[in-house]
ROTOR-294334 format. One record per residue (C-alpha): residue in three letters; z, y, x. Coordinates in nm, 2 decimals, padded with zeros to 4 digits. Example, Ala and Ser with C-alpha at 12.3 -4.5 7.8 and 13.67 -1.06 7.14 Angstrom:
2
R  rest       z       y       x
R   ALA   00.78  -00.45   01.23
R   SER   00.71  -00.11   01.37
% end
This chain:
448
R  rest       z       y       x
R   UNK  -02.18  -01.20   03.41
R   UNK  -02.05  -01.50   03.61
R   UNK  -01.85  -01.65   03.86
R   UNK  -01.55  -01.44   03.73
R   UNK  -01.69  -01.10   03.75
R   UNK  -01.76  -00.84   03.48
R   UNK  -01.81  -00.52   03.44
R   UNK  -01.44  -00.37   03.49
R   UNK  -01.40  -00.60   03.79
R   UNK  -01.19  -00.45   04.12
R   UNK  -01.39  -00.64   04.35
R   UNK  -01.77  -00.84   04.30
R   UNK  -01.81  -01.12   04.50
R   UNK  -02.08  -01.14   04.74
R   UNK  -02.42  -01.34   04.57
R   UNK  -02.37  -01.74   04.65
R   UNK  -01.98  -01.63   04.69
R   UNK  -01.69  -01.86   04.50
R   UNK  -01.36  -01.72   04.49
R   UNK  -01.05  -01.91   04.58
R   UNK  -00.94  -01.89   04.23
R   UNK  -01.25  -02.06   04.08
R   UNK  -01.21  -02.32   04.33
R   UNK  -00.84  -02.41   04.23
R   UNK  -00.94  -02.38   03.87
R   UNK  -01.23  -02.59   03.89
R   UNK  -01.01  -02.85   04.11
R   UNK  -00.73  -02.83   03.78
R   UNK  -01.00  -02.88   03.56
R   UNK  -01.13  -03.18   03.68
R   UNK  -00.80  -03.36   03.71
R   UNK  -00.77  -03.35   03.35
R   UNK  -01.06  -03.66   03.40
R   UNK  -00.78  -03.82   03.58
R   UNK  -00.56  -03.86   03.27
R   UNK  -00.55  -04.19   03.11
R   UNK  -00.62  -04.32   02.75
R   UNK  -00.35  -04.44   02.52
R   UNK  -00.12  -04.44   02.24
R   UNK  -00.08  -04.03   02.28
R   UNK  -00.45  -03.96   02.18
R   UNK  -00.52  -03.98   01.82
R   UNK  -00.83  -04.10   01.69
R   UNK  -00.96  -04.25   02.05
R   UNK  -01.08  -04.59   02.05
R   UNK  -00.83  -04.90   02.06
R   UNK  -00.99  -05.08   02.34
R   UNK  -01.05  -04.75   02.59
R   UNK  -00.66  -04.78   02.67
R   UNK  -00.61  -04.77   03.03
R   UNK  -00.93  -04.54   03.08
R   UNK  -00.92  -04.20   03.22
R   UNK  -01.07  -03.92   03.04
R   UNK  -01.34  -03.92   03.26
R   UNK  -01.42  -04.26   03.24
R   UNK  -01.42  -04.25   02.90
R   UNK  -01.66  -03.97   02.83
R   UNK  -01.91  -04.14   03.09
R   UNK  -01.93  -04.42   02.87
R   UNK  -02.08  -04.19   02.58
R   UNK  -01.99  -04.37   02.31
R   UNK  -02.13  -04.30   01.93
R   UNK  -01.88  -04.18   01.69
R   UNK  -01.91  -04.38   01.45
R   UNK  -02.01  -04.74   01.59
R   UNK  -01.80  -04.67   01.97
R   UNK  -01.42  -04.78   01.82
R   UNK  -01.34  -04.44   01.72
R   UNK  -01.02  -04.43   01.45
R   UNK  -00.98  -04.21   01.16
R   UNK  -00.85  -03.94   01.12
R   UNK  -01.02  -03.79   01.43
R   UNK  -01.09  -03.45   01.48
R   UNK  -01.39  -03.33   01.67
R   UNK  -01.62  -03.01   01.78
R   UNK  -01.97  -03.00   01.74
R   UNK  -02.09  -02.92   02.15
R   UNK  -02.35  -02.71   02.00
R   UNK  -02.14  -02.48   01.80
R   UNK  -01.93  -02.41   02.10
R   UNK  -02.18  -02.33   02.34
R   UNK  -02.33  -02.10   02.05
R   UNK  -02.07  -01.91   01.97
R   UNK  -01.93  -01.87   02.40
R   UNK  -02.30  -01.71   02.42
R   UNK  -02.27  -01.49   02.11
R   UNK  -01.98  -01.31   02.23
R   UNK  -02.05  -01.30   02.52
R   UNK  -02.38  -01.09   02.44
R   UNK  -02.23  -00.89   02.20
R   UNK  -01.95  -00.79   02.44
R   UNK  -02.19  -00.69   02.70
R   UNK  -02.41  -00.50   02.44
R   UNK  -02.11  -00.26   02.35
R   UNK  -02.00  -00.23   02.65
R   UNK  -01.69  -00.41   02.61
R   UNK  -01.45  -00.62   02.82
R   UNK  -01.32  -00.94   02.70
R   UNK  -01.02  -01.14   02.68
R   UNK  -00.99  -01.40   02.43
R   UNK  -00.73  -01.50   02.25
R   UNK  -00.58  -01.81   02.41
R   UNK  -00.37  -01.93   02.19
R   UNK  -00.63  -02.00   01.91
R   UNK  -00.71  -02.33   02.15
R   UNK  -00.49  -02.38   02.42
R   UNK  -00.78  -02.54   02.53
R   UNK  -00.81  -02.46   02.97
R   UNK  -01.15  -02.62   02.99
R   UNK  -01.23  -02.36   02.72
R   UNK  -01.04  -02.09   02.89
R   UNK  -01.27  -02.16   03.19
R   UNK  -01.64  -02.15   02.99
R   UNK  -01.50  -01.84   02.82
R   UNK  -01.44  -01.68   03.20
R   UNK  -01.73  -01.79   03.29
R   UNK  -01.88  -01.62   03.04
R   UNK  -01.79  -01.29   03.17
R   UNK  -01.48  -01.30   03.00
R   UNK  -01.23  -01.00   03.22
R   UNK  -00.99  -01.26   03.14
R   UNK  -00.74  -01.42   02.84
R   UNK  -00.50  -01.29   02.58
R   UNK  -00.19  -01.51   02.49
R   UNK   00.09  -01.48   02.28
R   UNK   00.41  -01.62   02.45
R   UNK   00.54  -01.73   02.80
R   UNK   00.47  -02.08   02.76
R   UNK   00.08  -02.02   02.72
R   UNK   00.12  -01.82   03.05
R   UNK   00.23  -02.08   03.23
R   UNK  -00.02  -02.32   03.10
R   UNK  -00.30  -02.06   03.20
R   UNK  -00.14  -01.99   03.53
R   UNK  -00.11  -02.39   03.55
R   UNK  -00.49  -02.36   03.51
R   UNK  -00.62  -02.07   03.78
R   UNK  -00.64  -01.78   03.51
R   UNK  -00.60  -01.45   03.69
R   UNK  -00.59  -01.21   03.46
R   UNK  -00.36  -01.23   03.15
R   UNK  -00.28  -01.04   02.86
R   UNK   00.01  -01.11   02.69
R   UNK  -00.04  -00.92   02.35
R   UNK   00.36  -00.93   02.29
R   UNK   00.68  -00.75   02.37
R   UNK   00.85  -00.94   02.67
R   UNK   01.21  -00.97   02.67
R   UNK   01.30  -01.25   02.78
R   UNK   01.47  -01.25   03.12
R   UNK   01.43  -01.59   03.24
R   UNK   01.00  -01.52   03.20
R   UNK   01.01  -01.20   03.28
R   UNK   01.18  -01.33   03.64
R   UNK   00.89  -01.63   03.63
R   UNK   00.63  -01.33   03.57
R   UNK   00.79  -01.15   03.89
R   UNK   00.75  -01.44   04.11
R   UNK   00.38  -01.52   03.98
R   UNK   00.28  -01.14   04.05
R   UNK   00.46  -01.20   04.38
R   UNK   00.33  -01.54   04.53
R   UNK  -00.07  -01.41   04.35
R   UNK  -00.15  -01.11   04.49
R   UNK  -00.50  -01.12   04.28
R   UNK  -00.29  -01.24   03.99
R   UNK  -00.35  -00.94   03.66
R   UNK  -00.05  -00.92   03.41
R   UNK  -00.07  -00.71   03.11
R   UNK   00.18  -00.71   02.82
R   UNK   00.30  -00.46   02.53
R   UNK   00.60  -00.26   02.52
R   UNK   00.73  -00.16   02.19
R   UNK   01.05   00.00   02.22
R   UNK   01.26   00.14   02.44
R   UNK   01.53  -00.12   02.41
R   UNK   01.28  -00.40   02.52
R   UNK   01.22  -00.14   02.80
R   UNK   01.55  -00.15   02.93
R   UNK   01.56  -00.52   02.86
R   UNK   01.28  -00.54   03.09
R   UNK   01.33  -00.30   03.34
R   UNK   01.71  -00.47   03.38
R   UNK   01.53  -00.87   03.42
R   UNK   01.28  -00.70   03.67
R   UNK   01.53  -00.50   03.93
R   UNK   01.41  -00.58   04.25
R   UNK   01.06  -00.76   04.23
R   UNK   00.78  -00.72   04.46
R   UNK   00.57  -00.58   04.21
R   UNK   00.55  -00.39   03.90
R   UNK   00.46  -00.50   03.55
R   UNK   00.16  -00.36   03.43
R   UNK   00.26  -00.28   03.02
R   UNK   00.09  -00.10   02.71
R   UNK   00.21   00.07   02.44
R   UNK   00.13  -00.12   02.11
R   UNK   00.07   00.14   01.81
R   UNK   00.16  -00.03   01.48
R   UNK  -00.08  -00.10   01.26
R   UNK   00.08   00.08   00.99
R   UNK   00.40   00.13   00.78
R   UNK   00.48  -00.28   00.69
R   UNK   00.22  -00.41   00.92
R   UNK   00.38  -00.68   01.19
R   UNK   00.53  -00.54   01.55
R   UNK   00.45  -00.19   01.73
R   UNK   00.57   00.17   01.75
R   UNK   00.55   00.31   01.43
R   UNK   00.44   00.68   01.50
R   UNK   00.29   00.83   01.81
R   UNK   00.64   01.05   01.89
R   UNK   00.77   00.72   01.91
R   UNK   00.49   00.61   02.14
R   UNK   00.61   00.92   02.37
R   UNK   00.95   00.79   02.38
R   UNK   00.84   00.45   02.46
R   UNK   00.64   00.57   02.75
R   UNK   00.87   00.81   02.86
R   UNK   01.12   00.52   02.90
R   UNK   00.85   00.30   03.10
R   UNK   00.82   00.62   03.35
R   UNK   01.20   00.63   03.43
R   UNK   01.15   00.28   03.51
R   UNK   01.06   00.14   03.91
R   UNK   00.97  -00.21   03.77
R   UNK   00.74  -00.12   03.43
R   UNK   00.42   00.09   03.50
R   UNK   00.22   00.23   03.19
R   UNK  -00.18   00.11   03.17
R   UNK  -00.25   00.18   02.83
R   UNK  -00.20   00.15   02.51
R   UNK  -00.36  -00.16   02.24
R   UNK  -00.29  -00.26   01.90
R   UNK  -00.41  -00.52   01.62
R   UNK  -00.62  -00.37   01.35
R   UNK  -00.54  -00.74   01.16
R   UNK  -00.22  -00.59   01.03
R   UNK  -00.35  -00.27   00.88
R   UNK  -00.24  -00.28   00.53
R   UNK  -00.52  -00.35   00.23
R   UNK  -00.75  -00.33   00.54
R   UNK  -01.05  -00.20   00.44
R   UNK  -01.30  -00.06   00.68
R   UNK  -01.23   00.31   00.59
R   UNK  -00.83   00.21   00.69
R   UNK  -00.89  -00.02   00.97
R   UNK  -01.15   00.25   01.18
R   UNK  -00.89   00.52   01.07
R   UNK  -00.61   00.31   01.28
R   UNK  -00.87   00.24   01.56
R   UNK  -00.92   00.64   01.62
R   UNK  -00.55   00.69   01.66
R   UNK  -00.52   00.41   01.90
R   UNK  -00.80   00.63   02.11
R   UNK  -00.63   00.93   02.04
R   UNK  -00.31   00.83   02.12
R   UNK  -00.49   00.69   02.46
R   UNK  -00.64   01.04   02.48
R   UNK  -00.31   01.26   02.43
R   UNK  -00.11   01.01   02.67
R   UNK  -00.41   01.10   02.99
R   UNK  -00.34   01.48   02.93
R   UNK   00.02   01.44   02.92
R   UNK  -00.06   01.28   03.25
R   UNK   00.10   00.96   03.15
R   UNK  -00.13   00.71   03.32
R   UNK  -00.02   00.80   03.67
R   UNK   00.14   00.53   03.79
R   UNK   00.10   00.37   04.16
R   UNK  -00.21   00.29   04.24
R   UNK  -00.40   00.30   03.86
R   UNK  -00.73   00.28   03.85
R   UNK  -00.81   00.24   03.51
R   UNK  -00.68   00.30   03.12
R   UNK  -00.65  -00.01   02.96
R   UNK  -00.76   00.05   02.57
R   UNK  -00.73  -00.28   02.39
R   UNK  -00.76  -00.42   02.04
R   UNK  -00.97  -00.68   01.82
R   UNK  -00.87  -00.97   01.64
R   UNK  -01.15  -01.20   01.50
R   UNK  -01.20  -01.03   01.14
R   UNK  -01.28  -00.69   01.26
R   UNK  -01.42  -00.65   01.60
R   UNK  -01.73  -00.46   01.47
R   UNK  -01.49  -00.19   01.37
R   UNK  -01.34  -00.19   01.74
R   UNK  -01.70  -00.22   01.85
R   UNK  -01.79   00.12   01.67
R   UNK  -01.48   00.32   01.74
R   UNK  -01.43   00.24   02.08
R   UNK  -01.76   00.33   02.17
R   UNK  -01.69   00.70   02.07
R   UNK  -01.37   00.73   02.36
R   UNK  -01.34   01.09   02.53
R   UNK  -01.40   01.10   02.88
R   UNK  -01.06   01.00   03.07
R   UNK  -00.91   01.07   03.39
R   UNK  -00.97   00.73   03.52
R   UNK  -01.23   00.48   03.40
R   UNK  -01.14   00.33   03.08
R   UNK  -01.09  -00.07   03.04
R   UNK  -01.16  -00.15   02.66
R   UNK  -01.11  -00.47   02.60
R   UNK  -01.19  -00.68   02.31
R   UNK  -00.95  -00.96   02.20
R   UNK  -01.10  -01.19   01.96
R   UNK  -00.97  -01.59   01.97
R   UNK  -01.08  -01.79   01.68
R   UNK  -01.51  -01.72   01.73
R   UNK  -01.50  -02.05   02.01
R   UNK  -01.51  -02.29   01.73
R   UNK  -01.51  -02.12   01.37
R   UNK  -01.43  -02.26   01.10
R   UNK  -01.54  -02.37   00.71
R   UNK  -01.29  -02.12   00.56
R   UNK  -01.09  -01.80   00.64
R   UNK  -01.31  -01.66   00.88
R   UNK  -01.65  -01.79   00.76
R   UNK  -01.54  -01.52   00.52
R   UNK  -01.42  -01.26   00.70
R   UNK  -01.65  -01.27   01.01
R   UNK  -01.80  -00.96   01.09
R   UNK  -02.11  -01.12   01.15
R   UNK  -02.18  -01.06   00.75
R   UNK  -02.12  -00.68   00.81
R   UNK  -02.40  -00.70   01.08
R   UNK  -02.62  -00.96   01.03
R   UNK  -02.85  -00.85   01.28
R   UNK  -02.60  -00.96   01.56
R   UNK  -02.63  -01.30   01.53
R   UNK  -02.40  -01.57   01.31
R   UNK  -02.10  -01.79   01.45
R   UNK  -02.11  -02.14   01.36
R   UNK  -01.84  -02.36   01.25
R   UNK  -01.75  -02.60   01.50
R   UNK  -01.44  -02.86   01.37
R   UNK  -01.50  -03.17   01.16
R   UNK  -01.26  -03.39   01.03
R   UNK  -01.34  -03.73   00.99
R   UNK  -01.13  -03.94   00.78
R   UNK  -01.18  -04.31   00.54
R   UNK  -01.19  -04.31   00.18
R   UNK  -00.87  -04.58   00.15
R   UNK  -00.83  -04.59  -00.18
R   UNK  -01.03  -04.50  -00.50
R   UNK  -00.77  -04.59  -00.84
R   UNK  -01.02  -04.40  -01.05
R   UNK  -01.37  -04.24  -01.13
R   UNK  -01.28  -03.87  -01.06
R   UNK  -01.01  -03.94  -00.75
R   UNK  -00.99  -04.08  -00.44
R   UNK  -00.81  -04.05  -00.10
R   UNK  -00.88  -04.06   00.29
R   UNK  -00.64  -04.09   00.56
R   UNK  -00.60  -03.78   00.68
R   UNK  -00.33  -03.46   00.53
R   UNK  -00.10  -03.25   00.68
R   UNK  -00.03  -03.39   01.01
R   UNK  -00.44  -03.37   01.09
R   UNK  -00.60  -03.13   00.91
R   UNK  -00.52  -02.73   00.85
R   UNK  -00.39  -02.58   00.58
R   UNK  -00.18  -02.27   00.56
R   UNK  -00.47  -02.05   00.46
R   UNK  -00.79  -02.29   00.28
R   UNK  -00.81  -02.66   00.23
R   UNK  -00.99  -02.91   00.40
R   UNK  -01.41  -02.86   00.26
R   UNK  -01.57  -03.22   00.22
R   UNK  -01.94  -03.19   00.39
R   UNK  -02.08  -03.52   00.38
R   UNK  -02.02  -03.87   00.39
R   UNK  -02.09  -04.16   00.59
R   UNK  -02.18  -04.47   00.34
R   UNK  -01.98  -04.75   00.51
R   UNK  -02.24  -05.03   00.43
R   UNK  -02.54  -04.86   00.51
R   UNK  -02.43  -04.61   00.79
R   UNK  -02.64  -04.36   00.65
R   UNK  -02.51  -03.96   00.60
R   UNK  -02.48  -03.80   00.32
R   UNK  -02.42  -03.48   00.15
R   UNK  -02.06  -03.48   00.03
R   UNK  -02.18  -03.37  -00.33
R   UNK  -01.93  -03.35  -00.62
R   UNK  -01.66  -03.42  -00.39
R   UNK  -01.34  -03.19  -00.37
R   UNK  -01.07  -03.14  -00.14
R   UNK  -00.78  -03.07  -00.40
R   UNK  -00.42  -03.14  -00.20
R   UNK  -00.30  -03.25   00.12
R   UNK   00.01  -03.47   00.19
R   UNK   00.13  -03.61   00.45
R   UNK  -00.08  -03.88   00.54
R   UNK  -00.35  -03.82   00.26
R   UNK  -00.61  -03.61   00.15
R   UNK  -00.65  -03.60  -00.22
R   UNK  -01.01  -03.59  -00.32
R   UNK  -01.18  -03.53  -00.67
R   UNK  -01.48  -03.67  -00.72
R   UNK  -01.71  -03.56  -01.01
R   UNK  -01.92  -03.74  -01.24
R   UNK  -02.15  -03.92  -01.08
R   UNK  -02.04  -03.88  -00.71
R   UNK  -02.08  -04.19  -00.42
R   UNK  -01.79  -04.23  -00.25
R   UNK  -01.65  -04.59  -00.16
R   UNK  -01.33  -04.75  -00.04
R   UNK  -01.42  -04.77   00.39
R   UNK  -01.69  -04.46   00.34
R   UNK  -01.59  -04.22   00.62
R   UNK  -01.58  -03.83   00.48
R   UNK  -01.61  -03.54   00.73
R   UNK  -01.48  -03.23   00.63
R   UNK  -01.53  -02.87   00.76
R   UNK  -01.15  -02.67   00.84
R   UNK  -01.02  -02.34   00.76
R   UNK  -00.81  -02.16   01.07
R   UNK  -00.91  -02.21   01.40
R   UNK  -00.60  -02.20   01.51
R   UNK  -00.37  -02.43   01.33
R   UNK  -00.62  -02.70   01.34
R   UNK  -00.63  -02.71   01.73
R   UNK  -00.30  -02.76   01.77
R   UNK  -00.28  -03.11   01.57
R   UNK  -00.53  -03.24   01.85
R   UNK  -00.39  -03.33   02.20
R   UNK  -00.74  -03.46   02.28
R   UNK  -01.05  -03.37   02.10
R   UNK  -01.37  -03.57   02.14
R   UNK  -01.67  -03.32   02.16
R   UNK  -01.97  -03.47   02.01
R   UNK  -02.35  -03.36   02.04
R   UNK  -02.62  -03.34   01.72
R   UNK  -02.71  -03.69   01.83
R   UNK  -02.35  -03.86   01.76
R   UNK  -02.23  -03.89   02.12
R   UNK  -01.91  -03.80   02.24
R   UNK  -01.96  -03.68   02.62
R   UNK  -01.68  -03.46   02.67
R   UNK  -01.27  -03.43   02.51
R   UNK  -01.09  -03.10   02.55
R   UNK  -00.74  -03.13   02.63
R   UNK  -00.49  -02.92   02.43
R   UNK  -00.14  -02.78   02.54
R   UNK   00.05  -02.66   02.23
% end
């Protein structure tokens, strides 16, 4: 799947064909080359001030002898492209759409390899991030959140108005925030395209809390000329004591809640021509894998699409455990993809020591930093970060304890794997990208 298109596409452009939109998006992308080098960028080298991002990366310069500064975050190129390939396979082999989770990066250049890996398109959270994606050429958008406010809502009208190709999705979970909507929207060009969100469960985050509710909630869309109902979606993250038994059993009333809305004739708005079933978060989308693959015939093709975020890079923590991947082995393995390099500055005694990097650089709100390996400051030679432990984060400062035994110097550089995808991003306004062989050749821009 390339150049945009998918299997839930509208419209397939012709072989050799470029749409308009990859052409402005590709035009975006490459000004971000234009962008020049300096104090905002942490970790880039002193004396590449004044560069521009492309220049930069044309140079090629070695990590750890081309004026790099510590802390510096960076992604292993090979991870990436790994993991954009993994799901992009598994997608197409359960005959799902995708739409990754945007704000897990807030990465465009990422947004783009993900769409051109067949991605139908990407999920966000809040109207900033849309605006960063539109900023970027993203067509099709799927805001998994209730949107009240009037000032975005009007934004979202004018967007849908000036695009006509532009594709806005985004939950509805009550009737209040219908009316809220319905009153910002009175007299746009075109409707908004909304779902129904189905909580997860009784103390499980937002979403309608029973499926009578759901009825009322789309009964309030139909009475509306701005709203129009597509589907209905969910997250299977916030079941309670999620287990697989209680996650699946929440993914079969999303489909039959999708089911009893087509016979009620609910999906019947102007010009539908498809039911938008939607769910997946990055812990269990072998579950949404299984149970969507079991939907009843509809009345109109049905759009199930996957929304998984944190897979692009990974990490060394929360989701190296909970990847599904160790369900099914046989589907491949996600690699982690963040390293954290920081300097050993001081050492007071045998069993501590601490680098230059805490809070401010480094996840933390679910695992601590994992120390990997070390570079010996001396020698330049790597090494297996054994008997060395991440053990508390300040500010400015990792706390390390080092057992008997350990190497570890004052001016050593330690590089340490991260927990969280998606808090670690968004300490990173510019994140060198660096291949097996030690070169940066490429920096992904962040817009948190």
């Amino acid at each position: 799947m390339r150049n945009g298109c998918c299997r839930c596409c509208n419209t397939i452009p012709e072989e050799g064909e470029v749409s308009v939109a990859a052409t402005d998006r590709e035009d975006r992308l490459a000004a971000l080359g234009a962008e020049r080098v300096d104090h905002r960028f942490k970790g880039l080298p002193p004396d590449a001030e004044g560069l521009t991002v492309a220049e930069l990366a044309a140079e090629r310069r070695d990590l750890f002898t081309g004026g790099f500064t510590t802390p510096v975050l960076t992604l292993s190129a090979e991870a990436v492209e790994h993991n954009l390939a993994l799901l992009e396979t598994y997608a197409e082999r359960h005959g799902l759409a995708f739409a990754p989770h945007g704000k897990t990066s807030m990465a465009p250049q990422l947004f783009a390899r993900q769409i051109e890996r067949g991605a139908w398109g990407i999920t966000l959270a809040v109207p900033h991030q849309v605006r960063v994606a539109r900023a970027f050429g993203i067509e099709r958008i799927f805001l998994a959140n209730e949107l009240v406010d009037a000032v975005a809502l009007r934004w979202i009208a004018g967007e849908l108005a000036r695009d006509e190709a532009f594709r806005f999705i985004c939950y509805v979970d009550s009737v209040r925030g219908v009316e809220l909507m319905d009153r910002a929207l009175r007299g746009s060009a075109r409707r908004v395209d909304v779902v129904v969100e189905l909580a997860a469960g009784e103390g499980a985050r937002t979403g309608v809390r029973t499926e009578a509710e759901c009825a009322e909630v789309a009964d309030a869309v139909a009475g509306t000329s701005t709203l129009r109902l597509v589907g209905v979606a969910g997250y299977e993250g916030e079941v309670p004591s999620a287990d697989p038994e209680r996650v699946r059993a929440y993914l079969a009333r999303l489909v039959s809640l999708a089911a009893d809305f087509d016979r009620a004739g609910r999906f019947s708005g102007p010009g539908l021509s498809e039911i938008v079933l939607s769910a997946g978060g990055s812990a269990w989308f072998d579950a949404v894998a299984d149970v969507f693959a079991s939907v009843p015939e509809l009345s109109l093709p049905v759009l199930k699409l996957l929304r998984s975020g944190a897979y692009v890079s990974h990490d060394d923590g929360h989701y190296r455990k909970l990847t599904p991947f160790n369900r099914v082995p046989a589907e491949g393995a996600l690699q982690p993809a963040f390293r954290l390099w920081a300097q050993v500055v001081s050492r007071p005694s045998p069993e501590q020591a601490f680098v230059n990097a805490g809070k401010r650089d480094a996840a933390y709100d679910l695992d601590l930093p994992e120390a990997q390996v070390v570079r010996d400051a001396r020698t330049g030679e790597l090494r297996e970060a054994s008997g060395i432990s991440v053990t508390g984060l300040s500010d400015q400062h990792g706390w390390l304890r080092t057992e008997p035994g350990a190497s570890l110097a004052v001016g050593d550089w330690v590089g340490m794997g991260l927990s969280h995808p998606c808090t670690a991003f968004d300490k990173w306004a510019l994140v060198p990208v660096v291949g097996a062989d030690g070169v940066v050749a490429d920096y992904l821009r962040t817009y948190f």
